[in-house]
C-alpha positions as CSV (number, residue, x, y, z in Angstrom):
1,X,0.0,0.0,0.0
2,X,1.3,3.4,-0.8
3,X,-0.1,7.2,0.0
4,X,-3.1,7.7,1.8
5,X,-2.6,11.1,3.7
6,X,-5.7,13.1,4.3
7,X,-5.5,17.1,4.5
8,X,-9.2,18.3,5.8
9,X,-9.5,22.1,5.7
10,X,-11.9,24.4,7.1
11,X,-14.1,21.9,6.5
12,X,-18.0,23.1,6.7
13,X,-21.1,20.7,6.6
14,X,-24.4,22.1,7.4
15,X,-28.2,21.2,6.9
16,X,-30.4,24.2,6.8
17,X,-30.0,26.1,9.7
18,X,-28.1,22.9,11.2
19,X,-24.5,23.3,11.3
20,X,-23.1,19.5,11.7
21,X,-19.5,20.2,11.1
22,X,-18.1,24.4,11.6
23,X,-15.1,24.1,10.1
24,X,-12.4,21.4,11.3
25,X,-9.1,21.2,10.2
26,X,-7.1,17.9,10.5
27,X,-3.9,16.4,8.8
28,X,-3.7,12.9,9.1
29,X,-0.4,11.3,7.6
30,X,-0.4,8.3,5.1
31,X,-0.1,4.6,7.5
32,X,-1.6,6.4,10.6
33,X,-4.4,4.9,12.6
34,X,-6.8,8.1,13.5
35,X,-9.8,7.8,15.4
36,X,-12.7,11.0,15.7
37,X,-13.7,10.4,19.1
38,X,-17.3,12.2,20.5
39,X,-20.9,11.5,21.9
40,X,-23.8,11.5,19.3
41,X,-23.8,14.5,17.6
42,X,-20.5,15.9,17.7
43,X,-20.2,15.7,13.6
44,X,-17.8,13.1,14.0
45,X,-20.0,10.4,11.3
46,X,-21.1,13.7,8.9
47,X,-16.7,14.3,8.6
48,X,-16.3,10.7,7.8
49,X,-19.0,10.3,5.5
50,X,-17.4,13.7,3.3
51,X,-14.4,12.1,3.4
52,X,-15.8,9.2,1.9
53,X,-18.0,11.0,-0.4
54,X,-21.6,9.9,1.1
55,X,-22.3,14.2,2.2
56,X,-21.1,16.9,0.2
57,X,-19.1,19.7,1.9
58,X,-20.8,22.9,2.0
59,X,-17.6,24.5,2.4
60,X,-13.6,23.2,2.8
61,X,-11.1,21.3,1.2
62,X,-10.6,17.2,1.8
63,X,-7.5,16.4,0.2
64,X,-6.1,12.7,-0.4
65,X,-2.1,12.5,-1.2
66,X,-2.9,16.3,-2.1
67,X,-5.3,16.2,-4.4
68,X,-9.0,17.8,-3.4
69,X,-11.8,15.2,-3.9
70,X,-14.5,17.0,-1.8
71,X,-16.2,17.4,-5.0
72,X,-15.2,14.0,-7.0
73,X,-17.9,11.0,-6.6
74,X,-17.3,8.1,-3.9
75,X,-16.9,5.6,-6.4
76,X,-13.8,7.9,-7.7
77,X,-12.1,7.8,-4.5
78,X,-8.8,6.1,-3.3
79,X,-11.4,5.2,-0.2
80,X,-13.4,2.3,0.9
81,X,-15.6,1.9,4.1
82,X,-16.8,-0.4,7.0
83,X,-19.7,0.2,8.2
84,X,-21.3,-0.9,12.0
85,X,-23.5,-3.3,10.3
86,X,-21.4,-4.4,7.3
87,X,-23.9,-4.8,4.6
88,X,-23.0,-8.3,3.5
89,X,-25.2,-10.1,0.7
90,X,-26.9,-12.9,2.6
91,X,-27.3,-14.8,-0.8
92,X,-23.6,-14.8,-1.1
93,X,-20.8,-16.9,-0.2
94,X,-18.7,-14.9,2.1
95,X,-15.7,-15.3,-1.1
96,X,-18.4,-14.2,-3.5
97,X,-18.9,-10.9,-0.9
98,X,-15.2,-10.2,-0.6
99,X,-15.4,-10.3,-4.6
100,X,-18.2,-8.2,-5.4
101,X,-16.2,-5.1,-5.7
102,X,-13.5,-6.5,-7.9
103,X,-16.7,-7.1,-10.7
104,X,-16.1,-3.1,-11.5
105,X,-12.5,-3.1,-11.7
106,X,-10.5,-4.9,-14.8
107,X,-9.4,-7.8,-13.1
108,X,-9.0,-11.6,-14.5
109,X,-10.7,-14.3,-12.5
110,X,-7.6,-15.9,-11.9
111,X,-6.2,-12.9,-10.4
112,X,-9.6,-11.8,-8.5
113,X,-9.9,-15.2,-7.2
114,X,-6.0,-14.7,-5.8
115,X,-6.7,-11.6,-4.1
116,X,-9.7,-13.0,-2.2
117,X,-7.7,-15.7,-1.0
118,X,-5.0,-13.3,0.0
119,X,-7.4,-11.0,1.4
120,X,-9.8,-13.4,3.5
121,X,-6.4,-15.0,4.9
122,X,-5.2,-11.4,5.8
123,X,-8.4,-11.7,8.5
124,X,-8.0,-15.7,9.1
125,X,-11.3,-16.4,7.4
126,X,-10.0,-18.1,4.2
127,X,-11.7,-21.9,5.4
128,X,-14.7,-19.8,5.7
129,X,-15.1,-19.1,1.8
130,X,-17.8,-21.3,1.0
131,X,-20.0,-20.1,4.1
132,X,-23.3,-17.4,3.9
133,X,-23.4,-14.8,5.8
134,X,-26.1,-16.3,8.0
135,X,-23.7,-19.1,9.0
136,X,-21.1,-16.8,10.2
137,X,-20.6,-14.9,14.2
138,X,-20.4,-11.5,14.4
139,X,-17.2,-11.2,15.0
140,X,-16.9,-12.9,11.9
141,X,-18.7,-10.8,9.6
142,X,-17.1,-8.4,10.8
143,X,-13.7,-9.9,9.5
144,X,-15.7,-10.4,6.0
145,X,-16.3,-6.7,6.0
146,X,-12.5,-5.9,6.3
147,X,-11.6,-8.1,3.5
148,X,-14.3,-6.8,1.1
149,X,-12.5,-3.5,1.9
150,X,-9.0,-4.3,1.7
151,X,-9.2,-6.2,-1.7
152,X,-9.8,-3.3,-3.8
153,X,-6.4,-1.9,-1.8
154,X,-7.4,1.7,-1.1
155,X,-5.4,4.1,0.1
156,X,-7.5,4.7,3.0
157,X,-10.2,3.0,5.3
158,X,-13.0,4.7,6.7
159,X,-14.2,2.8,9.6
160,X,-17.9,3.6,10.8
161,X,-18.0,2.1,14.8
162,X,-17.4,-1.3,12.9
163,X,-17.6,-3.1,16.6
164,X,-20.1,-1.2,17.9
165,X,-22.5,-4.3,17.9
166,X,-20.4,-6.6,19.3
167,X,-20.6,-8.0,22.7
168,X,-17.7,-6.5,25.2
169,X,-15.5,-9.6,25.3
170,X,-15.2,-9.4,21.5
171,X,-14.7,-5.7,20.9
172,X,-11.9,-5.9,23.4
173,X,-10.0,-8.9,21.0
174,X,-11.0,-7.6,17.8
175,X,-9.9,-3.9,18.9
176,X,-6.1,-5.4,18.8
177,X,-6.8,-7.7,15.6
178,X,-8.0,-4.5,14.1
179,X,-4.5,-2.4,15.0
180,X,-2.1,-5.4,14.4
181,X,-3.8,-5.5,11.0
182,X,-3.5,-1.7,10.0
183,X,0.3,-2.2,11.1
184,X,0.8,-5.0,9.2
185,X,-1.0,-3.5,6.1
186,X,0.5,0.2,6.0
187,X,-3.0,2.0,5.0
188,X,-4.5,4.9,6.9
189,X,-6.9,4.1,9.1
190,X,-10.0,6.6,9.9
191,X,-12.4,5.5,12.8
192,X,-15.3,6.9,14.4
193,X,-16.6,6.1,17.4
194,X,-17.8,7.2,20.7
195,X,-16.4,4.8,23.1
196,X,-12.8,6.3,24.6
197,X,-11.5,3.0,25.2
198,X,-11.5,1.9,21.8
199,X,-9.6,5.0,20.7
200,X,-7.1,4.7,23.0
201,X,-6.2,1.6,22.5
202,X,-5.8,1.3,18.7
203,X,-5.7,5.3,18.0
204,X,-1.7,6.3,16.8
205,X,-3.9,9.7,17.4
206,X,-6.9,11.0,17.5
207,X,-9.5,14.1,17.3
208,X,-12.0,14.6,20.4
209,X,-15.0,16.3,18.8
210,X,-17.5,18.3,20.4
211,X,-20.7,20.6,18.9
212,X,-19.4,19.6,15.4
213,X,-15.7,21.3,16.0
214,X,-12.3,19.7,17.7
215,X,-11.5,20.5,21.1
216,X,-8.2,18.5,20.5
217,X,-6.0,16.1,18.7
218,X,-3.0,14.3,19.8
219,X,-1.8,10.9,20.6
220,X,-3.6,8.8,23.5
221,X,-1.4,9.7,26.1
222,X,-1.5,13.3,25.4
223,X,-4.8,13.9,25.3
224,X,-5.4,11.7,28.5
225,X,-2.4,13.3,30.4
226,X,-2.7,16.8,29.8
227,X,-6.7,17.4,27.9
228,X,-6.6,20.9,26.4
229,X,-10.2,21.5,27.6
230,X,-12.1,19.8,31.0
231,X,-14.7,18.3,28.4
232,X,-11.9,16.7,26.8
233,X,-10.7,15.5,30.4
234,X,-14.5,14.4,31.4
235,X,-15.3,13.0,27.6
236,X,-12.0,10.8,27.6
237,X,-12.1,8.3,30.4
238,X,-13.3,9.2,34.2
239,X,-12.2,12.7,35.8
240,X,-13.0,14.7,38.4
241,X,-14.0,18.5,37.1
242,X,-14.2,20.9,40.3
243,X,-14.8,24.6,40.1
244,X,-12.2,25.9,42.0
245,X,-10.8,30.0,42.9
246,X,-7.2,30.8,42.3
247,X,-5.6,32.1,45.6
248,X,-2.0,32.5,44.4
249,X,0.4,31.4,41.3
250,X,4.1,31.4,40.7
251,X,6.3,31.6,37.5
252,X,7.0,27.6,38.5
253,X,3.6,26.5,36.2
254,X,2.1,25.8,39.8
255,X,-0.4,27.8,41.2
256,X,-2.9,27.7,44.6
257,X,-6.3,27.0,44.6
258,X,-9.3,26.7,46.9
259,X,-11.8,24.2,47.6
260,X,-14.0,25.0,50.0
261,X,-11.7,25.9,53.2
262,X,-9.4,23.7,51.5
263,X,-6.0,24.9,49.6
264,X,-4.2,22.5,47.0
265,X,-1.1,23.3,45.0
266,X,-1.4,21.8,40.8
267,X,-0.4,22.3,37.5
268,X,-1.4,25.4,35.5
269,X,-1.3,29.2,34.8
270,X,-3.8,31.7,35.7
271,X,-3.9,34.7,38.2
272,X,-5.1,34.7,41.7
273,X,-9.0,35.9,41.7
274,X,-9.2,33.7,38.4
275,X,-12.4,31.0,38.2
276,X,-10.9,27.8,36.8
277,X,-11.3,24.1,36.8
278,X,-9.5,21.7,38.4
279,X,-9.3,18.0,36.9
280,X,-7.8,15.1,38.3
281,X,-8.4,11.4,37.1
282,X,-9.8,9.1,39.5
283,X,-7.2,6.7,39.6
284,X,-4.7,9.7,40.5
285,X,-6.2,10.2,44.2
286,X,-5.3,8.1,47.4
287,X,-6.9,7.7,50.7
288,X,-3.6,7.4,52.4
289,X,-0.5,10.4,52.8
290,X,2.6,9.3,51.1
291,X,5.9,10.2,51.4
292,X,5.6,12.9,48.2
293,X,4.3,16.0,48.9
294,X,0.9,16.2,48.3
295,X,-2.0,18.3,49.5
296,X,-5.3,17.2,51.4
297,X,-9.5,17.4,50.7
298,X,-11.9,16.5,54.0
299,X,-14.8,14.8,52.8
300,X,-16.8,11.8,53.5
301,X,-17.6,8.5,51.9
302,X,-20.9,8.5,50.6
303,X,-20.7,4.7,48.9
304,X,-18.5,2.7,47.6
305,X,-18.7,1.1,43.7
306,X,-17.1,-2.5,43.6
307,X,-16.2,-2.9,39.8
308,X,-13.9,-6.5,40.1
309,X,-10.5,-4.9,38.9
310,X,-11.1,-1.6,40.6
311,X,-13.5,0.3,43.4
312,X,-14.7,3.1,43.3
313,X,-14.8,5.5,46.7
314,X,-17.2,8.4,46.0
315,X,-16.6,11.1,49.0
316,X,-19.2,14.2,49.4
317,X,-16.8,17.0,49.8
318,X,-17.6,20.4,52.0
319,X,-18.8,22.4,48.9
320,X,-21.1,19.4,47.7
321,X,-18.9,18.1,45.1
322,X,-18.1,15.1,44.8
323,X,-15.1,13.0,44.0
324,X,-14.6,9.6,43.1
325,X,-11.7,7.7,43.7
326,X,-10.9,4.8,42.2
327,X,-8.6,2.3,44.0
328,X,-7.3,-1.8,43.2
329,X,-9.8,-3.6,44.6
330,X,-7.7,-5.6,46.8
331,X,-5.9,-2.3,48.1
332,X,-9.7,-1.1,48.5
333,X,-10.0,-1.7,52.3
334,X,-13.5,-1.0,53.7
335,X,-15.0,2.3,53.5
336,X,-18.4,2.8,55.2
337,X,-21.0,5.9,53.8
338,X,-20.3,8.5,56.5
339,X,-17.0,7.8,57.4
340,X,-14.7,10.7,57.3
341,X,-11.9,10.6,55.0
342,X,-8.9,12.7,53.5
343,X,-8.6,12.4,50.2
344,X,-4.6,13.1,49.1
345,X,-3.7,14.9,46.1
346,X,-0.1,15.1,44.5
347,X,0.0,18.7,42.7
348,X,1.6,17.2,39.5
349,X,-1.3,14.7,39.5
350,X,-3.9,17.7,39.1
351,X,-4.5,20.0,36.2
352,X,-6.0,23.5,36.0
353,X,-8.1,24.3,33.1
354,X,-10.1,27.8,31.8
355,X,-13.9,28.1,32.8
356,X,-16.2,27.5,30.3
357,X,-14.4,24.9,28.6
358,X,-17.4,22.5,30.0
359,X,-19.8,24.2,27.1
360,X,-19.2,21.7,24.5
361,X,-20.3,19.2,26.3
């Protein structure tokens, strides 16, 4: 595979008064997994279907290896796409559906007949060739989907929450199937979908979308570690959002902020007086001091939220916020509603964050 970088500029998709998409940019290079991450709504689905060539742009560029096709036909495009409920014939043998598309290109039967065979075995379905549909898991169609995409060898996949209907246990195996086989292929990758685990885990980056705009892009690890806006903190796994007042700040990147009568020392930049948010991930909270420095919240345990791996302490705070912190389960101890508690929080562990960026949510 060769190419397959996508350029979107001040890209524009509305419908009547409805503005879907307000102009994005993104530059995704060729051989990169990227996900568009965001609830229902976001515009996330309306970009990938332009860059497909399902919606017309009202306005913006969509560039493939730099050349525009916002305006050239889908069937014109160095693109193919997998949809959530991959659209396979029923009537057709599961070879017969990875071959359908190869009907419209000048290839020999000998040579079609190769590349299905190449393609179902790039997905481990080849000694399902003869099968229907019908006769096939989920999980397996799923696979047949891929190959009937690959085989034409595009220069980019669009990927429309193709697991979204599987069961948990299967999403989780075929996320990794799905990365180790963009890896293996070299093609650009474009997925949409709402769930943040799935974008983490097979994402080389990805866009967080939000009221039909980006809040952010960046790799996983970015965009969990240090999110640009608190949505993007709150969207992208569990976190804490507190509305907090800024009591002092240094040139250090630390500044002093109350909670109630409490004062904790984090990350950010933003004068004293100054209305902010503070974010902290749930896992980044302990019940116990340590020996780094770290500043303390009073509260008290409202319940506790056994979830196997992990539990979850929720604690009422003074101000009536509340805070969950999450904990190993077999590190959990017992923690009865009412008991009071100190919840201990390392400054570097903590993030600072403008007011207002909750809106897009």
């Amino acid at each position: 595979m060769s190419g397959g970088s996508v350029q979107v500029m001040n890209l524009h998709k509305s419908y009547g008064d409805v503005a879907a998409v307000r102009g994005i940019d993104v530059d995704i290079a060729a051989g990169e997994f990227f996900s568009l991450l965001g609830p229902s709504g976001c515009g996330k689905t309306t970009t990938l279907r332009m860059i497909a060539g399902f919606e017309t742009p009202t306005s913006g560029e969509i560039r493939i290896d730099g050349v525009d096709v916002a305006r050239i036909p889908a069937n014109d495009r160095p693109v193919n796409t997998v949809f959530q409920n991959y659209a396979l014939f029923p009537f057709m043998s599961v070879a017969d559906n990875v071959a359908f598309g190869l009907r419209y290109q000048n290839v020999g039967k000998a040579e079609a007949k190769s590349k299905v065979a190449e393609a179902l075995e790039m997905v481990r379905m080849g000694k399902y060739a003869k099968r229907k549909p019908g006769q096939l898991s989920g999980g397996q169609q799923q696979r047949v989907a891929l190959a009937r995409a690959i085989v034409l060898g595009p220069s980019v996949l669009l990927l429309d929450e193709p697991l979204g209907a599987l069961d948990a246990k299967l999403r989780k195996t075929l996320q990794i199937e799905l990365k180790s086989l963009q890896e293996s292929l070299g093609m650009t990758f474009i997925y949409v979908t709402h769930d943040q685990e799935e974008a983490l885990t097979m994402s080389d980056r990805l866009a967080v979308m939000a009221g039909g705009l980006i809040e952010q892009i960046g790799t996983p690890a970015q965009v969990y570690d240090a999110p640009a806006t608190a949505y993007v903190a709150d969207f992208l796994g569990s976190a804490n959002v507190l509305s907090v007042e800024v009591v002092a700040s240094s040139e250090s990147g630390m500044v002093s902020v109350r909670i109630g009568s409490d004062v904790l020392r984090c990350r950010g930049h933003a004068e004293a007086g100054a209305d902010m948010h503070l974010v902290v991930r749930p896992e980044r909270l302990l019940l116990e001091p340590t020996a780094e420095e770290s500043g303390a919240i009073d509260g008290t345990v409202t319940r506790t939220v056994y979830q196997g791996a992990t539990t979850d302490v929720l604690v009422r705070l003074s101000t009536g916020d509340e805070l969950v912190v999450r904990r190993p389960s077999e590190h959990s101890g017992h923690h009865a509603a009412g008991e009071k508690v100190k919840v201990h929080c390392r400054p570097d562990a903590m993030l600072l964050l403008p007011p207002g960026a909750m809106e897009s949510a």
